[in-house]
Residue, then its C-alpha position, 0 to 999 in steps of 0.5 A: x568176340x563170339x557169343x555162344x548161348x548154353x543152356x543149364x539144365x542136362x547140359x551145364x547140370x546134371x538135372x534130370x537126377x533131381x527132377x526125377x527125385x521131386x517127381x518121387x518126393x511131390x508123388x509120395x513115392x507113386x511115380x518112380x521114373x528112372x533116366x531111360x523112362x524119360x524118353x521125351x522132354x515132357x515129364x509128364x509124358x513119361x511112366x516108370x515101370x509101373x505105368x505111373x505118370x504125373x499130370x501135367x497139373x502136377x507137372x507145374x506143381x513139380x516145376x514150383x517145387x524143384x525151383x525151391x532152394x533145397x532142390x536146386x542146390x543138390x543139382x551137381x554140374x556135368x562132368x567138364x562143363x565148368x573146365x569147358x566153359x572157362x576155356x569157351x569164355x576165354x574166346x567169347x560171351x557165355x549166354x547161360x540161358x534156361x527156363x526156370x521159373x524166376x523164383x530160382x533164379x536167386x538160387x541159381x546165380x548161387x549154384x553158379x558162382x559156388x561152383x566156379x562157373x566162368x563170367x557169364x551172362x544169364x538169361x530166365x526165358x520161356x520155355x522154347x523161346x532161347x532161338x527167338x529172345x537172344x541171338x545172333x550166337x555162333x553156336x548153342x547148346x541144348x538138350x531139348x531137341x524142339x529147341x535145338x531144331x528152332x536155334x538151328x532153323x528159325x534162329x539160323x545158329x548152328x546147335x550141339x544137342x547133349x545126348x540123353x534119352x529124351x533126345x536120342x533118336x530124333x530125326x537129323x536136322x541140318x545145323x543139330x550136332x549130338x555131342x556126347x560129352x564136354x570134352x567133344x563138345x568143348x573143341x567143337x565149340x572152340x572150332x566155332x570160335 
């Protein structure tokens, strides 16, 4: 049976809306990113219209605090995803693996079962370390597009890298796929099969 490694955050969840709102909250309304201000995978490298950033000493604060239950549990899924894992778990292993911080993982196996995500295994790893810890897969999915390059070059699986603005743009790799959408993605994981 095939086994396919997925991520959670900005590909089974729709994250970056709550990230940014913590980002907001923790600053006191200082920094305001908005989705196109994220244009790289490191929030702490990014500005809001105002040039406003956070540190990367905030930035593990933020982490702390969007790995509370209160954060977490506002995270709604992307939009096909539960309907396209249910048919991928149809024709093999779900690996969900992600990088946060082990306090959320309570609250994560809660947000998963509460919206009906089909068996899978779960996976809380460092952060760039998926390619390395788990394999061998069919194929994955991601939305960091270093992580992408690692599944498709050192880890030799072939990755589909949901669209976003942190990802677009970046040079082509051989094996990275941009999907736009679960419905795209879903038949070409399906064609993995």
């Amino acid at each position: 049976m095939s086994s396919f490694c997925i991520d959670i955050d900005n590909t089974v969840a729709r994250t970056d809306e709550i990230m940014r709102r913590v980002i907001f909250d923790f600053t006191g309304g200082r920094v305001q990113l908005e989705r196109n201000d994220i244009v790289t995978f490191n929030y702490y490298e990014c500005r809001d219209r105002q040039k406003n950033q956070i540190t990367k000493d905030e930035w593990e604060q933020v982490h702390k605090l969007f790995s509370e239950p209160q954060y977490l549990r506002q995270i709604e899924p992307m939009t096909g995803a539960v309907e396209g894992l249910r048919r991928l778990a149809s024709r093999g292993t779900i690996h969900l693996a992600t990088s946060r911080l082990r306090k959320a993982r309570g609250t994560t196996v809660e947000w998963l079962d509460l919206h009906k995500f089909p068996d899978h295994d779960l996976h809380l790893l460092k952060h760039g370390e998926k390619h390395a810890s788990l394999r061998p897969f069919v194929a994955a999915v991601e939305d960091d597009y270093e992580q992408a390059v690692a599944f498709a070059t050192i880890g030799e699986t072939p990755c589909f890298l949901i669209s976003h603005p942190w990802n677009e743009g970046r040079p082509a790799i051989d094996g990275v796929k941009w999907v736009k959408h679960w419905d795209e993605l879903t038949e070409l994981l399906l064609a993995s099969a």
